[in-house]
C-alpha positions as CSV (number, residue, x, y, z in Angstrom):
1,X,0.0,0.0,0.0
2,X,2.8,2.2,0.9
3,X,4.1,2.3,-2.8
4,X,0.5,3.7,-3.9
5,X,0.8,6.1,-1.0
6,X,1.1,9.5,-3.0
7,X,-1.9,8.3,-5.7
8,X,-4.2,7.5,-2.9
9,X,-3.2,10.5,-1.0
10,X,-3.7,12.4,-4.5
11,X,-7.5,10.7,-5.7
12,X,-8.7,11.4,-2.1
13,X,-7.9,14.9,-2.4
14,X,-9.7,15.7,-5.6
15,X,-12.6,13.1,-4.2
16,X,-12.4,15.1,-1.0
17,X,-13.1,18.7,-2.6
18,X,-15.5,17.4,-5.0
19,X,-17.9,16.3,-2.0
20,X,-17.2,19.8,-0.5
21,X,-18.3,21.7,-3.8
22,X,-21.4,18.7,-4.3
23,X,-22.6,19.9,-0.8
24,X,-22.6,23.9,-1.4
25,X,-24.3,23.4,-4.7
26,X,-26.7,21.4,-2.4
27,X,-27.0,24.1,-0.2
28,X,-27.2,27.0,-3.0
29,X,-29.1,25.4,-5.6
30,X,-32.7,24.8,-6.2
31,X,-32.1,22.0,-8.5
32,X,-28.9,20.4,-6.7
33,X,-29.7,16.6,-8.2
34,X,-30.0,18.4,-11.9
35,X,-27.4,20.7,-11.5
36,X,-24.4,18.2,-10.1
37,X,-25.7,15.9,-13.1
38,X,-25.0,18.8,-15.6
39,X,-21.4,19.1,-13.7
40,X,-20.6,15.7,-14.2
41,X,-22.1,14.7,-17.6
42,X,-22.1,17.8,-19.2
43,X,-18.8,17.8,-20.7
44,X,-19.7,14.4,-22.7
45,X,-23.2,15.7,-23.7
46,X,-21.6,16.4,-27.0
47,X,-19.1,15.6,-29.0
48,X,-18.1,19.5,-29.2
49,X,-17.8,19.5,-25.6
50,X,-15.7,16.8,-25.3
51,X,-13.6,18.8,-27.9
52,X,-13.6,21.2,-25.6
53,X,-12.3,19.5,-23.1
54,X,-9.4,18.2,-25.1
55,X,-9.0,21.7,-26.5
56,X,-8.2,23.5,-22.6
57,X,-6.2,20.3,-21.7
58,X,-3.2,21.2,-24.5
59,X,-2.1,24.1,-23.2
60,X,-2.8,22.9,-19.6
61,X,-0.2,19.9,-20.3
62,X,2.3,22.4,-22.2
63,X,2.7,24.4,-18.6
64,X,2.1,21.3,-16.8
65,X,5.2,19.4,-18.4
66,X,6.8,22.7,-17.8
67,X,6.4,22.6,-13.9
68,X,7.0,19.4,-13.5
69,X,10.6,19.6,-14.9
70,X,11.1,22.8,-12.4
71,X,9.3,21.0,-9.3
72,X,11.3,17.4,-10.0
73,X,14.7,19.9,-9.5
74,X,13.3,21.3,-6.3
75,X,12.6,24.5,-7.8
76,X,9.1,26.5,-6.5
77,X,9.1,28.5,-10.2
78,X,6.2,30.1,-11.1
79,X,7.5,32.2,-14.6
80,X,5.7,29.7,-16.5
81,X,2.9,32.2,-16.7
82,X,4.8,34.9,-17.6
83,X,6.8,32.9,-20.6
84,X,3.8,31.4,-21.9
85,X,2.3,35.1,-22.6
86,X,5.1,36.8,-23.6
87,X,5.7,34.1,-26.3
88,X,2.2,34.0,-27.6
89,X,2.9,37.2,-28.4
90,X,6.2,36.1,-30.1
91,X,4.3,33.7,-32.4
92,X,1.2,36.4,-32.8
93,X,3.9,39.1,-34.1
94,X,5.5,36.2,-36.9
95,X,1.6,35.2,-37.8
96,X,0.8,39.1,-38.5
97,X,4.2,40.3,-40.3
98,X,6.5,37.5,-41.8
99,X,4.7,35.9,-45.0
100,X,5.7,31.8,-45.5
101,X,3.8,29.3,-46.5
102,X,1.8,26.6,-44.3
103,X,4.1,24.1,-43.6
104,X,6.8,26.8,-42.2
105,X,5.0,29.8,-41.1
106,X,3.5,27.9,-38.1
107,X,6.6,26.1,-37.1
108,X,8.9,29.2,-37.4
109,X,6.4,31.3,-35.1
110,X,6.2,28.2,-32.5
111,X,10.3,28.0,-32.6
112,X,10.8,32.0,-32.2
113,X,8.0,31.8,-29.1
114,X,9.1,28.7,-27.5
115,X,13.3,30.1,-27.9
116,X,12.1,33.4,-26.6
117,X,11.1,31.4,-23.6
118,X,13.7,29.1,-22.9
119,X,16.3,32.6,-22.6
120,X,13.9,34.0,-20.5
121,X,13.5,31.6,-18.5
122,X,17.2,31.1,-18.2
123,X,17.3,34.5,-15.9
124,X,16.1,33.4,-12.8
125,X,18.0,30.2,-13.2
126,X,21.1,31.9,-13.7
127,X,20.7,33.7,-10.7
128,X,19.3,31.0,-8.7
129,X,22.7,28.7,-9.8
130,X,24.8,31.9,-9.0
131,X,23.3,33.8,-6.2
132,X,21.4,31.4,-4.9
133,X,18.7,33.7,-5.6
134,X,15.0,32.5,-4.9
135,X,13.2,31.7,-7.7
136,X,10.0,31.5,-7.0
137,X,10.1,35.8,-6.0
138,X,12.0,36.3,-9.2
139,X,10.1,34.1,-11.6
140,X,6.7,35.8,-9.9
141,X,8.6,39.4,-10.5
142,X,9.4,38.2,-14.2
143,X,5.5,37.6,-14.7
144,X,4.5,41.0,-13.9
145,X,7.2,42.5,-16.1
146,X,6.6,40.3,-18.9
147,X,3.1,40.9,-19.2
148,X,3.4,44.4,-18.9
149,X,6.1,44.5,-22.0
150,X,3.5,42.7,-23.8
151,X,0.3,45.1,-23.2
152,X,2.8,47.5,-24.0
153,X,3.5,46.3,-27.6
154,X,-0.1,45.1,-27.9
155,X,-1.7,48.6,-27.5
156,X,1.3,50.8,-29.1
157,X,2.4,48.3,-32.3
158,X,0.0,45.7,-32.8
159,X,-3.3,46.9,-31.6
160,X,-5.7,47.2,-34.5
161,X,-7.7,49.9,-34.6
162,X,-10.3,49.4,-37.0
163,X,-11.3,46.0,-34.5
164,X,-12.5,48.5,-32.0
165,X,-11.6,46.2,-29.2
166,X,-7.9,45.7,-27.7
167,X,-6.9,43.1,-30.1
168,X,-4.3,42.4,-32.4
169,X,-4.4,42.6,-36.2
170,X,-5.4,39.2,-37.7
171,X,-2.6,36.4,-38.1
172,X,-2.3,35.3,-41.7
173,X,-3.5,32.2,-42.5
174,X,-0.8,30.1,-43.2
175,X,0.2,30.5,-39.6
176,X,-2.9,29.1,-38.0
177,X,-2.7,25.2,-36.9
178,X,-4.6,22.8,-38.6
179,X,-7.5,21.2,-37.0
180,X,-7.2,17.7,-36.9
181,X,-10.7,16.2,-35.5
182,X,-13.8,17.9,-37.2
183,X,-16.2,19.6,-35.6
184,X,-13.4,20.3,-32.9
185,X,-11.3,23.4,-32.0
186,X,-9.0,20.2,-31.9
187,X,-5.6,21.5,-33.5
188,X,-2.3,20.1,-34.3
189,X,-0.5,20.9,-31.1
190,X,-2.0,18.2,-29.4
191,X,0.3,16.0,-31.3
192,X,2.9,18.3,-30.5
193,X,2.2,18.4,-26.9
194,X,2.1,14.4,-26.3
195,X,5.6,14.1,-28.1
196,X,6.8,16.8,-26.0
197,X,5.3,14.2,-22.9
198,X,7.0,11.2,-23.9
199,X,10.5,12.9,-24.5
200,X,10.3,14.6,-21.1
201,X,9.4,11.2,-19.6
202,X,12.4,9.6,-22.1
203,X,14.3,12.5,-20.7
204,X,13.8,12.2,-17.2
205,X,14.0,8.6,-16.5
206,X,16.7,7.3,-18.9
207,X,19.1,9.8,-19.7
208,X,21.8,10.8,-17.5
209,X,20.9,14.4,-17.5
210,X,17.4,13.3,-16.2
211,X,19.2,11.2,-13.4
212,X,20.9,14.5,-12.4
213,X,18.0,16.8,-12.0
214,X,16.4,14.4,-10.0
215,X,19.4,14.1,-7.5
216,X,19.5,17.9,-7.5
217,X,15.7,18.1,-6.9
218,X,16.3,15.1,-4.1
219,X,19.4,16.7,-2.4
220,X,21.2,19.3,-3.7
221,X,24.2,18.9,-1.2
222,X,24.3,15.3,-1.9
223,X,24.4,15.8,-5.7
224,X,27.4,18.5,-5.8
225,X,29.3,15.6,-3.5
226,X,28.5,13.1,-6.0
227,X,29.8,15.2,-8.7
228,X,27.3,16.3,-10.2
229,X,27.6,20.3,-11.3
230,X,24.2,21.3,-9.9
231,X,24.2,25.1,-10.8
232,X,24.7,23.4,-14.9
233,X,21.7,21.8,-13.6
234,X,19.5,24.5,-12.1
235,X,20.2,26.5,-15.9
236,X,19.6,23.6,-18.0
237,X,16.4,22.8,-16.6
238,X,15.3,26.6,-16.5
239,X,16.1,26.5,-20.4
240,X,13.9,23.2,-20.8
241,X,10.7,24.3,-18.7
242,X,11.3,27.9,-20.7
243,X,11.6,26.2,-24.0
244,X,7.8,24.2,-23.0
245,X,6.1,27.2,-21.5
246,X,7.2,29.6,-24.5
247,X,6.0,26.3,-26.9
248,X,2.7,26.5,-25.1
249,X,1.9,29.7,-25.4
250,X,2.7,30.1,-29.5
251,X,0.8,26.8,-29.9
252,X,-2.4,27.9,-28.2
253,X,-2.4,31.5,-30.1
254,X,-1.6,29.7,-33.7
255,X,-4.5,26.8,-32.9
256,X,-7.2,29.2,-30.7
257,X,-6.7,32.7,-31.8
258,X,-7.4,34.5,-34.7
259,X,-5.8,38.0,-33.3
260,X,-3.6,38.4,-30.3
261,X,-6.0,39.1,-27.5
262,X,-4.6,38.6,-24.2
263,X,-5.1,41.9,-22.4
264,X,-3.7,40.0,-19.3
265,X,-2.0,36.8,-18.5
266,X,-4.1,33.7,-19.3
267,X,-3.8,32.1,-15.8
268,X,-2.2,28.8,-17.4
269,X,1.2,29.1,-16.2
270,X,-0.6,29.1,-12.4
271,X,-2.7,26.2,-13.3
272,X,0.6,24.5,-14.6
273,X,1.4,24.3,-10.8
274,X,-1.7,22.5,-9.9
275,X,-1.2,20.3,-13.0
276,X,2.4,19.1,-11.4
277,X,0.8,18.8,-8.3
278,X,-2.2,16.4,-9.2
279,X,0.8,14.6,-11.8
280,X,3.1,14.2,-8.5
281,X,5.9,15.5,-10.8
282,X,5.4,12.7,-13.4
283,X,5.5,13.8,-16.8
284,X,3.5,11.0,-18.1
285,X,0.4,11.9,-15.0
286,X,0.5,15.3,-16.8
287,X,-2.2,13.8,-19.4
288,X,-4.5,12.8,-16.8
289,X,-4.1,15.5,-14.9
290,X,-4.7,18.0,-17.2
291,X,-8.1,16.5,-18.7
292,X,-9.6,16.2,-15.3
293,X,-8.9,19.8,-14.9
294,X,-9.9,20.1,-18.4
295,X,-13.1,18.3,-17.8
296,X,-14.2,20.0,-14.6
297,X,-14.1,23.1,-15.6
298,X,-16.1,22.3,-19.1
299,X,-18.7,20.9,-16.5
300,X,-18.4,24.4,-14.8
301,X,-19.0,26.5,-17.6
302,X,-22.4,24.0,-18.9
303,X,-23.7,24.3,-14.7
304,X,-23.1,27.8,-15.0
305,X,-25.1,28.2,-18.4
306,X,-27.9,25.5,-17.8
307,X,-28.5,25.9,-14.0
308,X,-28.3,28.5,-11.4
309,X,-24.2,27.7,-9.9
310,X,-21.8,29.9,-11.1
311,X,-18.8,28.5,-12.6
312,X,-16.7,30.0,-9.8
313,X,-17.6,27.0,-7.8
314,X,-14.2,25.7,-9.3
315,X,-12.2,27.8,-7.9
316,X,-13.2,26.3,-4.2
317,X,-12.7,23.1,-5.8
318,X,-9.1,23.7,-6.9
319,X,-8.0,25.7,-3.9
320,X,-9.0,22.9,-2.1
321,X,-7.1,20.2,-3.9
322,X,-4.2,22.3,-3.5
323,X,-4.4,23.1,0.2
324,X,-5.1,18.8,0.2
325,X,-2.2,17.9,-1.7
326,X,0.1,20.3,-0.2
327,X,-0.4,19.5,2.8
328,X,2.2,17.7,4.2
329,X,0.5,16.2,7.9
330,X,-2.5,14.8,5.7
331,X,-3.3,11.4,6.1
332,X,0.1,11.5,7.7
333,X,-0.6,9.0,10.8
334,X,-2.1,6.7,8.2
335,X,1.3,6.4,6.1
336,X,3.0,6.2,9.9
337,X,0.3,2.9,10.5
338,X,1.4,1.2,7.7
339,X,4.7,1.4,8.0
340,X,4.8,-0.1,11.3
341,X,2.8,-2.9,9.7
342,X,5.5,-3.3,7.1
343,X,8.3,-2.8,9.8
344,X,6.3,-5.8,12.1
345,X,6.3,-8.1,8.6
346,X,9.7,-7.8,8.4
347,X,10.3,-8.5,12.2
């Protein structure tokens, strides 16, 4: 049991905060029975919504896989929000001015966004490996800055004025990903995204590089005795996660967006964190994770448009899994129990 210790802990956290949010729509809805049946089957009630689902899950996994990396190193970054809009906006800016054609343009825009990134990102590793600086106040510090460099170039260069909103002008067609499931929003960087998955895990668990960040994430003391040049580390992995992040965000403006539009940061970079969480640092968990976050929040939005429950309720329900999962004393005694079991086996 004690090897399935971190799922359990992990499935009754979300089971936990899902019987919390069942009893405050009990308690705030006049249809409770109807309205928890729209929150749990309303995001297969169509094959559009299940499209949707898939559709937030991509760039969820993108910031996920991008967490992870940071987490498994023992590194509490947050920038992941920052990169991913800063390098939407680097993919937006090729989609408006450069002119290729279909098979390039995209992949040009999502390699200039997800670059841009990675060097970014490299900063607070930098001065994490050399100053020991903390990275999760200058990664939070980088998201503020980043996304104020981009409303800055989105209402003073690219803001189109004849849109009469705050939006971009229109990316050229050629730089829009395909769709690749009709009827779907369904795009091409979900391909992307699930190769990006299985080199991570490739990465992670059979390469020596991968054996290093997890002893650095483990014990950095330990690792620097063994050898291993942890501050080569800390940067590499900065560069990785950046390189993700910035992919991310070019791939969900070229497969969702028509027009640069973000007027603030999207909030996936954040959500990347509870991603990682819910994955326990596993790059291949990342997929289920991000669906069921995916999937929740589709049945959000359907509650909040066929029933009388805002779709706010998910924010309880995620700020619960978090506060669950993070902490460290729950379901503590239980773990102590069965390793005095295991301890009395072996007696």
């Amino acid at each position: 049991m004690l090897k399935y210790f971190d799922a359990i802990r992990t499935l009754l956290s979300v089971a936990i905060a899902l019987v919390i949010a069942f009893i405050i729509i009990a308690f705030i809805s006049d249809d409770p029975i109807g309205t928890i049946g729209i929150f749990i089957t309303g995001p297969l009630a169509s094959s559009a919504q299940i499209g949707n689902v898939v559709e937030i899950a991509i760039p969820l996994m993108f910031t996920g896989l991008s967490v992870v990396l940071l987490f498994r190193a023992g590194l509490f970054n947050l920038g992941a929000e920052g990169l991913f809009y800063i390098s939407g906006l680097v993919a937006a800016v090729i989609a408006i001015y450069w002119s290729m054609n279909a098979m390039i343009h995209p992949a040009v825009a999502i390699l200039a966004g997800s670059a841009v990134g990675a060097l970014l990102s490299a900063i607070p590793g930098i001065m994490k490996a050399k100053w020991n600086a903390d990275v999760l106040v200058t990664s939070l510090m980088f998201n503020s800055i980043l996304a104020g460099i981009g409303l800055y170039f989105l209402n003073y260069h690219l803001r189109d004025a004849a849109a009469f909103a705050n939006v971009s002008y229109k990316f050229q067609e050629t730089a829009r990903l395909e769709t690749i499931i009709p009827g779907t929003r369904i795009h091409t960087g979900l391909i992307l995204v699930l190769l990006c998955i299985l080199a991570t895990h490739y990465f992670m668990y059979h390469t020596r590089w991968g054996y290093e960040l997890r002893m650095t994430g483990s014990n950095r003391s330990f690792a620097e005795f063994s050898g291993i040049k942890t501050g080569r580390v800390i940067v590499t992995v900065h560069l990785i996660a950046g390189f993700l992040a910035g992919m991310g965000g070019s791939v969900e403006m070229l497969g969702m967006y028509a027009r640069f539009q973000w007027t603030d940061l999207p909030g996936y970079g954040l959500d990347g964190a509870l991603i990682a969480l819910l994955a326990k640092n596993n790059p291949l968990s990342v997929i289920g994770a991000a669906l069921f976050l995916a999937y929740i929040r589709v049945g959000a939005d359907q509650m909040a448009i066929l029933s009388d429950v805002p779709a706010e309720l998910i924010s309880i329900i995620q700020a619960i899994i978090i506060l669950l999962i993070s902490a460290e004393q729950f379901l503590k005694m239980w773990k102590n129990r069965q390793l005095l079991k295991e301890a009395e086996k072996l007696g």
